[in-house]
C-alpha positions in Angstrom: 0.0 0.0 0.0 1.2 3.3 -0.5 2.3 5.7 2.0 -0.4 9.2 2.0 1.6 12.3 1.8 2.3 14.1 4.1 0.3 16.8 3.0 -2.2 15.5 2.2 -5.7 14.4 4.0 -6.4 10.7 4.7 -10.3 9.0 4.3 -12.3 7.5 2.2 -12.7 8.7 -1.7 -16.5 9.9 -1.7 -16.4 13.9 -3.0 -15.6 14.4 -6.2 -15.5 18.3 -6.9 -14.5 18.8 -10.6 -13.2 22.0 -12.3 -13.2 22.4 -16.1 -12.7 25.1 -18.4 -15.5 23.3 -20.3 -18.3 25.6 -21.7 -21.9 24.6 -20.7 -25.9 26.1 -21.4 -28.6 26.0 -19.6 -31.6 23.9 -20.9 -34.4 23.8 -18.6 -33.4 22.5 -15.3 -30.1 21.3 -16.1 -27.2 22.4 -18.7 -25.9 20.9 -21.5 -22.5 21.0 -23.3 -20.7 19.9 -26.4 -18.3 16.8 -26.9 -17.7 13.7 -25.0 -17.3 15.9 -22.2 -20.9 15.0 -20.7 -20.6 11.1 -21.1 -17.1 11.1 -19.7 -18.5 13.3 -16.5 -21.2 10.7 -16.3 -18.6 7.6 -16.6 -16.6 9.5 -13.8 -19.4 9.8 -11.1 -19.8 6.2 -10.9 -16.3 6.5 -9.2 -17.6 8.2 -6.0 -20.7 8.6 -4.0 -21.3 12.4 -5.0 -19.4 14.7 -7.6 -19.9 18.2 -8.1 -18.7 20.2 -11.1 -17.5 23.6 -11.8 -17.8 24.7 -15.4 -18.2 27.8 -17.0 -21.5 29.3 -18.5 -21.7 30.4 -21.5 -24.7 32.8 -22.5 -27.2 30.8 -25.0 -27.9 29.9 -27.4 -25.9 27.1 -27.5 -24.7 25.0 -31.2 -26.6 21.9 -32.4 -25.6 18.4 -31.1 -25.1 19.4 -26.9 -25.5 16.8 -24.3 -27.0 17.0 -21.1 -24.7 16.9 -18.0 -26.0 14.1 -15.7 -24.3 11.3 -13.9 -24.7 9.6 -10.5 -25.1 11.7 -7.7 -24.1 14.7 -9.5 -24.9 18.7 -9.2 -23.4 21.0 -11.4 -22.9 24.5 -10.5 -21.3 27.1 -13.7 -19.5 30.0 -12.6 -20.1 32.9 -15.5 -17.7 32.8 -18.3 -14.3 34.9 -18.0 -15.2 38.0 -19.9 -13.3 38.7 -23.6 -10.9 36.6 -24.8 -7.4 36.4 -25.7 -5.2 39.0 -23.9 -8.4 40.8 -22.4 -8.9 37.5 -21.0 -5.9 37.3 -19.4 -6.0 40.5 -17.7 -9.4 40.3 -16.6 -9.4 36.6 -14.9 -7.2 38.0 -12.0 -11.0 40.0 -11.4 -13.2 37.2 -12.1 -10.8 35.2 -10.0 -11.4 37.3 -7.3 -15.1 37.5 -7.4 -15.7 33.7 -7.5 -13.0 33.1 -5.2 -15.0 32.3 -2.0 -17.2 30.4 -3.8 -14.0 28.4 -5.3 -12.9 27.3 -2.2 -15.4 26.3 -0.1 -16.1 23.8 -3.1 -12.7 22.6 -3.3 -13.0 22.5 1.0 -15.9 20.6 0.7 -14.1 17.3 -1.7 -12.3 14.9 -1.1 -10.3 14.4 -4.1 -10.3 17.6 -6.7 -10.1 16.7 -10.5 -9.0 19.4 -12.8 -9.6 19.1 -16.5 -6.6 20.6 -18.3 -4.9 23.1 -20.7 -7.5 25.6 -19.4 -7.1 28.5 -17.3 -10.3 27.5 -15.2 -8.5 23.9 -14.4 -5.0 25.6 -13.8 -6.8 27.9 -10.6 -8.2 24.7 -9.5 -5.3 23.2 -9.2 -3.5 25.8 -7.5 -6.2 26.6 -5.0 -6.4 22.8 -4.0 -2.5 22.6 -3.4 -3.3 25.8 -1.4 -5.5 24.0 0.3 -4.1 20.4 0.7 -6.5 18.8 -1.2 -6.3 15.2 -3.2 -5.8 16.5 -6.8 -6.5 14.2 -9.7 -5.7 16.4 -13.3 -6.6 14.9 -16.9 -4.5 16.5 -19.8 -6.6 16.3 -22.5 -4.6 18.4 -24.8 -0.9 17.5 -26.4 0.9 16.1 -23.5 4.4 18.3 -23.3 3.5 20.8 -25.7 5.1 24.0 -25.4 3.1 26.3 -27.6 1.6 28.8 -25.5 3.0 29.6 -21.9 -0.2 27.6 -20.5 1.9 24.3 -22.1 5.3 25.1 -20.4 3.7 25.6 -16.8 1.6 22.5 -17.3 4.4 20.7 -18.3 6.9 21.7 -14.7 3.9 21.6 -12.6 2.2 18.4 -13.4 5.3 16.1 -13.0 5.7 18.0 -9.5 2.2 17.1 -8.8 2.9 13.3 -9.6 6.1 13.6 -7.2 4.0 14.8 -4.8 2.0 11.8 -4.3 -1.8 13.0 -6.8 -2.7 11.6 -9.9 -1.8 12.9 -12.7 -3.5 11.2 -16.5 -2.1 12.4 -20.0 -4.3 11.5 -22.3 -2.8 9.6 -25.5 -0.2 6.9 -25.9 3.3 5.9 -26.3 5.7 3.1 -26.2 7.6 5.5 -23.4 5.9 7.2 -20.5 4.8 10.3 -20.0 7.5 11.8 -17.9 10.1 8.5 -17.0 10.3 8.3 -12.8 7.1 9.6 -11.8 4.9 6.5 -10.9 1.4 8.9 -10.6 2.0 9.8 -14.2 -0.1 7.7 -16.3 -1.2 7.7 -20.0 -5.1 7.3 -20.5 -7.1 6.8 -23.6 -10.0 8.7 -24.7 -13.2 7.5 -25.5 -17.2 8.5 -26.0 -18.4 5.4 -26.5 -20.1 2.5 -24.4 -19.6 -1.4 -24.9 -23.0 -1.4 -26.1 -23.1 1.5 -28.6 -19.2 -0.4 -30.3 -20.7 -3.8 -30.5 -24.0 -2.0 -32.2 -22.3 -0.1 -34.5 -23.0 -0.1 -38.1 -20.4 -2.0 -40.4 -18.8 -0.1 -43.0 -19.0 -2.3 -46.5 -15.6 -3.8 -47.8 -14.8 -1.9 -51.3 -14.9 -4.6 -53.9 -13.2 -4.0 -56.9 -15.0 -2.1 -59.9 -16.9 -0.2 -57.1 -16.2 3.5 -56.9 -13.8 4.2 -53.5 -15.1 6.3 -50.7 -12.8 8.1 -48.6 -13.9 9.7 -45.2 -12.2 12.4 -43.0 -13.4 13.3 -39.6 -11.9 16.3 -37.9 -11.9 20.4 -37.4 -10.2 21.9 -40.2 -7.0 23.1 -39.7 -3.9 23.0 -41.4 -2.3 20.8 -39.0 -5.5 18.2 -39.6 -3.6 18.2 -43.2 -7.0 17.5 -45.1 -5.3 19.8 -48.2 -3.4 16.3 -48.6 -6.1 14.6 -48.9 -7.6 16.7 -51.4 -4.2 17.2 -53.4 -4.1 13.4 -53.5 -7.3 12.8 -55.2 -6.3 13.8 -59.0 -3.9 10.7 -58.9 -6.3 8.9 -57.3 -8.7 9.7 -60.0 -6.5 8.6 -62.6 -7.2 4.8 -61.5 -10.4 4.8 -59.5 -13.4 7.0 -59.3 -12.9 8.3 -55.7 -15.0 9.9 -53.8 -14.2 12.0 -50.8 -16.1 13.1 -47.6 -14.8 15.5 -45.3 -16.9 15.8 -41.9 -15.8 18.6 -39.2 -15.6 22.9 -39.7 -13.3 24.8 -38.6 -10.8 28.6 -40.3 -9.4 26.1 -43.1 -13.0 25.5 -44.3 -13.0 28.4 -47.6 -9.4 27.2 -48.0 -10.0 23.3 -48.7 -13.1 24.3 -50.8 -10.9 26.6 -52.9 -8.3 24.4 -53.4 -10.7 21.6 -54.8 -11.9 24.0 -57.0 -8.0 24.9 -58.3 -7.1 21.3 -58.9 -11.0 20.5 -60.6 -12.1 18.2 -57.6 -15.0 20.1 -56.2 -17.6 17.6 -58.2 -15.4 14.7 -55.8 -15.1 16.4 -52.5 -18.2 16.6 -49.6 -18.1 19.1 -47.2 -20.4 17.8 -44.8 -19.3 20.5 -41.8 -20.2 19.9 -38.1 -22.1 16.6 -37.5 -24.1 15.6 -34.3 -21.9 13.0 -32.2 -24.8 10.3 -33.0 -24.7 10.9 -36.5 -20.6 10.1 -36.7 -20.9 6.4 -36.6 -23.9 6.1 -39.6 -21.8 8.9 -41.7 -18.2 6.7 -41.2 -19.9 3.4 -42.5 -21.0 5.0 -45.5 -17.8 5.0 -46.6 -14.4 2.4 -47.6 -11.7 3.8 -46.0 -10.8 6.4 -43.3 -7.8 8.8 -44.2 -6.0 10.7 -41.3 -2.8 12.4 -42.2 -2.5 15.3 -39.2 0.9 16.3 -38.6 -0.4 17.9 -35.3 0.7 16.2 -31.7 -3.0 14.2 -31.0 -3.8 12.9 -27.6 -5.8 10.1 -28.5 -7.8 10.7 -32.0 -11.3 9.7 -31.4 -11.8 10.2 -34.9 -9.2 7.4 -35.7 -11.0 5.2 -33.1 -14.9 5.4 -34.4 -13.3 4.7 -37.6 -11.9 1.3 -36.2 -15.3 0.8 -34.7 -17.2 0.8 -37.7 -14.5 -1.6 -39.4 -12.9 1.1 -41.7 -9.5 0.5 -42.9 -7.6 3.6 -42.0 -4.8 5.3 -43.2 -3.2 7.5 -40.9 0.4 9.3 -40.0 2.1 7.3 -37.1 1.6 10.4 -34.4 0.7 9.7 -30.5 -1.2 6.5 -30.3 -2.1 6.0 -33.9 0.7 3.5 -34.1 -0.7 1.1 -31.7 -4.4 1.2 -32.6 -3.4 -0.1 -36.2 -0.8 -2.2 -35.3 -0.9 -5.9 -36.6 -2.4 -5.0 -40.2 -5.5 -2.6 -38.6 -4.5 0.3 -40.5 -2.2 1.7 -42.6 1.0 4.3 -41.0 1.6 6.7 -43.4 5.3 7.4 -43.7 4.7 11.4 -43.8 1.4 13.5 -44.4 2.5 14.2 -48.0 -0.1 14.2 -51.0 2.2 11.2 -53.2 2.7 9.0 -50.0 -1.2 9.7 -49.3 -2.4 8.4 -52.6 0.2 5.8 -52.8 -1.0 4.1 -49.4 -4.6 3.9 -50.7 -3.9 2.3 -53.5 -1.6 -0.1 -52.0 -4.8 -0.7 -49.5 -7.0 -0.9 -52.5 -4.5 -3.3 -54.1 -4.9 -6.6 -51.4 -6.3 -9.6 -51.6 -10.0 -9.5 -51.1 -9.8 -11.9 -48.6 -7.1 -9.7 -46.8 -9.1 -6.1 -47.2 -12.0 -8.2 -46.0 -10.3 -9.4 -42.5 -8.8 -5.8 -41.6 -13.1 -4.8 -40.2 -13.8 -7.5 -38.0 -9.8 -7.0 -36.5 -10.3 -2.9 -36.6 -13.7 -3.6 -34.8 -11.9 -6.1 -31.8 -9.8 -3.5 -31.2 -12.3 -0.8 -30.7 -14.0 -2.6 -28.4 -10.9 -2.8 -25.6 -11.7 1.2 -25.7 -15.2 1.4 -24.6 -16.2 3.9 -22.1 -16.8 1.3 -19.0 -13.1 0.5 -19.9 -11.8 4.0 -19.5 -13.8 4.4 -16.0 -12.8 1.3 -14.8 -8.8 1.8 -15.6 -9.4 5.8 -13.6 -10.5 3.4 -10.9 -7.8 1.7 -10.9 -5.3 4.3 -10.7 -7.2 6.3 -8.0 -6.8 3.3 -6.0 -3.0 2.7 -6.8 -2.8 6.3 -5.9 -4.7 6.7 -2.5 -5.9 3.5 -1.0 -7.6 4.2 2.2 
């Protein structure tokens, strides 16, 4: 059993006071927010005999496809959004800080073990206030673990290893071979996941491209230009050469007018759908419409949910090796792209499009096997598991 710090309290697990820079509604008598933010909170609750959460409200009305935030034994209580944003926000959260301070920590008083959602300036002042305050702290990194890109990043990265060090639970969500920070035994890699056992093994089955059949390529993802779905587009025209392809590209985002320029320049616009934001139930139904899943980012994922909903519906994917892309396709799942280039893009789908039937036929029911391991009973039940490593009272 592990020794409790010393500055820390000892007792049973049972308050669970989260703090999340996560935007939330109201909608009637409850609130609502986007993502798999809401099933997650729900997954988490089951953990402890009451959890309260802190998120931020945001004035209405809020977009399409918002979930309600409910979960065992759970109240939820938003503070009003930070004002402005940017470096206005900066200057003013010192003021909001102040205003909501009270507030602040009698709820992180009142728990027994504090879980900040991070990057996020509303996760950061939770943290803080419950080391202040000697609290149990339990933080989830849900963005690129170690990035550096904004001075957010390079605090995170010094203060959660000293959080490990100092006996509280620290998860980084995505995957690799190494972990997280070597010598910090608190400091633990977690997947990411929306999805129940029930809603995996339900899931629709893509259809196996036979040849003759015209090939249809999916995307899932906000547009950006580290997403790299120009690739995708810039591949098509040798694509076209040997196949009639079609491409759909599901997600929004600044790079939208871009992408739909640039099919226009190369004469791909009658190939290319631009669906734009789809509702979390409709991702499933839209992926099995298609043959094969293409994801060349060349931005540091955590743990692309995209690439696994893909593997859920059976797609064959074809993906750049970043974060934990490698080991979901491992063993002939998927195919690692050897850079996010438009040559080596095409080139892999026709190498996929060039196996043995019986071969493009076996990577589904393998891609689907795997999917299952990350089902969201699995990713509450491995938190368990680390809280109790952590503090067992």
């Amino acid at each position: 059993m592990p020794a409790k710090p010393s500055n820390e309290p000892t007792g049973p697990l049972q308050h669970l006071e989260v703090i999340s820079f996560k935007f939330c509604w109201p909608d009637g008598d409850g609130w609502i927010t986007q993502g798999g933010f809401p099933r997650q909170l729900a997954a988490i609750t089951t953990l402890f005999e009451h959890t309260t959460a802190t998120i931020v409200e945001r004035k209405p009305p809020p977009p399409s496809g918002c979930s309600p935030l409910v979960g065992s034994n759970l109240d939820v209580t938003p503070l009003p959004e930070p004002k402005y944003s940017g470096v206005l926000r900066k200057l003013g959260l010192p003021f909001w800080l102040l205003r909501h301070l009270p507030e602040l920590v009698r709820r992180i008083r009142a728990a027994d073990v504090v879980h900040a959602v991070v990057p996020g300036d509303v996760g950061v002042i939770g943290i803080l206030l419950a080391v202040v305050l000697r609290r149990r702290i339990f933080v989830r990194h849900c963005g690129t673990w170690g990035g550096t890109a904004t001075l957010t990043d390079r605090f995170l990265k010094r203060l959660l290893p000293w959080l490990a060090k100092r006996g509280h639970l620290v998860l980084a969500t995505g995957y690799d071979s190494a972990p997280p920070a070597p010598g910090f035994k608190n400091l633990h890699w977690i997947f990411a996941t929306a999805l129940t056992s029930e809603e995996i093994a339900q899931a629709p089955s893509a259809d196996v491209w036979q040849p003759g059949e015209e090939v249809k390529l999916v995307t899932v993802g906000r547009l950006t230009q580290g997403k790299n779905q120009a690739s995708i587009i810039k591949a098509l025209p040798a694509l076209l050469e040997r196949y009639p392809t079609w491409l759909t590209i599901a997600g929004d985002g600044p790079e939208r007018a871009n992408l739909e320029k640039l099919a226009s320049t190369l004469g791909v616009s009658d190939r290319v759908r631009f669906l734009g934001h789809i509702a979390p139930s409709s991702v499933l139904s839209t992926l099995a419409q298609s043959h094969i899943m293409v994801f060349p980012t060349t931005t540091a994922e955590g743990f692309p949910k995209a690439v696994l909903e893909g593997m859920v519906v059976g797609l064959p994917i074809v993906a750049t090796p970043v974060s934990a892309i490698p080991s979901l396709l491992a063993d002939g799942v998927g195919f690692l792209l050897d850079d996010g280039q438009p040559d080596t893009v095409a080139e892999s789908i026709m190498k996929l499009l060039e196996l043995p039937p019986s071969q493009l036929a076996a990577i589904g029911p393998a891609a689907r096997r795997r999917a299952a391991q990350y089902s969201l009973e699995n990713w509450a039940k491995e938190i368990g598991q680390f809280l109790g490593e952590t503090w067992r009272s």
